[in-house]
C-alpha positions in Angstrom: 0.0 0.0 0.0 1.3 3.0 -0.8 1.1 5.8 2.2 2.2 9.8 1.2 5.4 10.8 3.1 5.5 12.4 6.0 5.3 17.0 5.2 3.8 15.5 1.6 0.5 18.2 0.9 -1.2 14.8 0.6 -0.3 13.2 4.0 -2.4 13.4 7.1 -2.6 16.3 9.0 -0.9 15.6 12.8 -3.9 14.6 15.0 -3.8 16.4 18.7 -4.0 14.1 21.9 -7.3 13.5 23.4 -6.0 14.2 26.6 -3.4 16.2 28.5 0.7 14.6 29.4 0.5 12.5 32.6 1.8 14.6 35.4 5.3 13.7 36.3 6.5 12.3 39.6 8.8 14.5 41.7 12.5 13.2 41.3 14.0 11.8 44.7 16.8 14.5 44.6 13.8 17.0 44.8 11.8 15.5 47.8 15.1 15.4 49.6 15.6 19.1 48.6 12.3 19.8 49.8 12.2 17.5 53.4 15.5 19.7 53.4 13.9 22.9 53.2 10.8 21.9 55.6 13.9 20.9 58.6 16.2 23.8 57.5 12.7 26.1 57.6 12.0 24.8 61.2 15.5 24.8 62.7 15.6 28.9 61.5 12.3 29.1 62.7 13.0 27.5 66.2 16.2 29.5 66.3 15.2 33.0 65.3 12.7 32.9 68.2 15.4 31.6 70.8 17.3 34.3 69.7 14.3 37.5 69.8 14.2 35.8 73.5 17.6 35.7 74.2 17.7 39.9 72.7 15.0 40.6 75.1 17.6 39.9 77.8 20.7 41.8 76.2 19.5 44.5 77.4 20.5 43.5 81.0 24.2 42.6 80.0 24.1 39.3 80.1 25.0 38.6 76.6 28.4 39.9 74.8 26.2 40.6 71.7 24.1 43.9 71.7 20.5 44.1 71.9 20.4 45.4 67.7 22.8 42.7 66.6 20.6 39.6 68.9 17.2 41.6 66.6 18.9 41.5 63.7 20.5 37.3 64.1 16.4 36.5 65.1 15.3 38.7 62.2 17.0 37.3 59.6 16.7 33.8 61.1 12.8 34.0 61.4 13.0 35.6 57.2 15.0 32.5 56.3 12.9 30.5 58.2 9.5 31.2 57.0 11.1 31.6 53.0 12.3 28.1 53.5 8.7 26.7 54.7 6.7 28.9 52.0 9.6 27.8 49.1 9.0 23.7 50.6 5.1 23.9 50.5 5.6 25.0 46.9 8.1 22.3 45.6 4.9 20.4 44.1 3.5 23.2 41.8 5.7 25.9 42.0 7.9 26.9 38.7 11.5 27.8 38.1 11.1 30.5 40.8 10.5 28.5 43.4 13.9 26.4 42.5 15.9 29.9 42.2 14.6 31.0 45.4 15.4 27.9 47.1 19.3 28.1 45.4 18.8 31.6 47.0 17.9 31.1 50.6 20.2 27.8 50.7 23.1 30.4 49.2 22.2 32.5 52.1 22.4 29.9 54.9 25.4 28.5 53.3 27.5 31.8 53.6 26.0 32.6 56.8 27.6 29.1 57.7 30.7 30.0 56.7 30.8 33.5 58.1 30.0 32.1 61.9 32.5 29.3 61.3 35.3 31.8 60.2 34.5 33.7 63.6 34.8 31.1 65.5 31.2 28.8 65.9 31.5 25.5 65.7 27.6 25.0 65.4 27.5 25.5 61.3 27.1 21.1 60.6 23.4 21.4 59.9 23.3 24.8 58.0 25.8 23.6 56.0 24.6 19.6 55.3 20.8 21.1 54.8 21.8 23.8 52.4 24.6 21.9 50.0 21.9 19.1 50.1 19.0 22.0 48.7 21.5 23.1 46.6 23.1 20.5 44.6 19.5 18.8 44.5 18.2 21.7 42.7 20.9 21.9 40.1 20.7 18.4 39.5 19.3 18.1 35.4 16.2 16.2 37.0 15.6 19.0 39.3 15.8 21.5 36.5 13.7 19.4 34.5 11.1 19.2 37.2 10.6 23.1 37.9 10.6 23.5 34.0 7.7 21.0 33.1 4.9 21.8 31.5 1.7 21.9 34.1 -1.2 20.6 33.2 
């Protein structure tokens, strides 16, 4: 039988789908990057409120920090904090913002790591386990691939 090549004007017009892609399932390297960002979002959490009670007694002298410098650790704790939760509850339908944002706050966490172990904290093994972890699963070509599907 003889069938018209493919782009020939007598061949058959491309017929659509009936129905949509199947929705993908989320990569392993992303649901560790997001269980990641829901322990990293809690630890900040947990500590930017230790550290707005812990300021609320540096006004007494009991601290070698200031009262403006404990505000400002618990301030930017309780920001990472919450971004990491809001960026973790969005991992299932979010875009290719929600994976820059979470290479962003896991930047952030990752050279505020670095900046208290160069002073002299040794307390940095979480920050910096939690936000490599976000961070190379997000650059991973599946976790790209993931962010940049097409939703349905």
């Amino acid at each position: 039988m003889n069938t018209p090549a493919p782009g020939s004007p007598y061949a058959h017009p491309p017929m659509p789908t009936p129905y949509p892609p199947a929705p993908m399932e989320m990569p392993g390297g992303v649901r560790t990057a997001r269980v990641c960002l829901w322990v990293l979002g809690g630890l900040s959490t947990l500590g930017g409120l230790i550290f707005s009670a812990v300021a609320a007694f540096a006004e007494r002298g009991d601290s070698e920090f200031s009262m403006a410098e404990m505000t400002g650790i618990a301030v930017l704790s309780l920001i990472l904090g919450v971004a990491s939760l809001i960026l973790a509850a969005k991992f299932r339908t979010g875009g290719n913002g929600v994976r820059v944002g979470a290479l962003v706050v896991s930047g952030v966490v990752l050279l505020n790591v670095l900046i208290s172990l160069a002073s002299g904290a040794v307390a940095g093994g979480p920050g910096i386990a939690l936000g490599a972890l976000v961070m190379v699963n997000c650059l991973k070509r599946d976790g790209v691939s993931w962010f940049k599907r097409v939703r349905v």
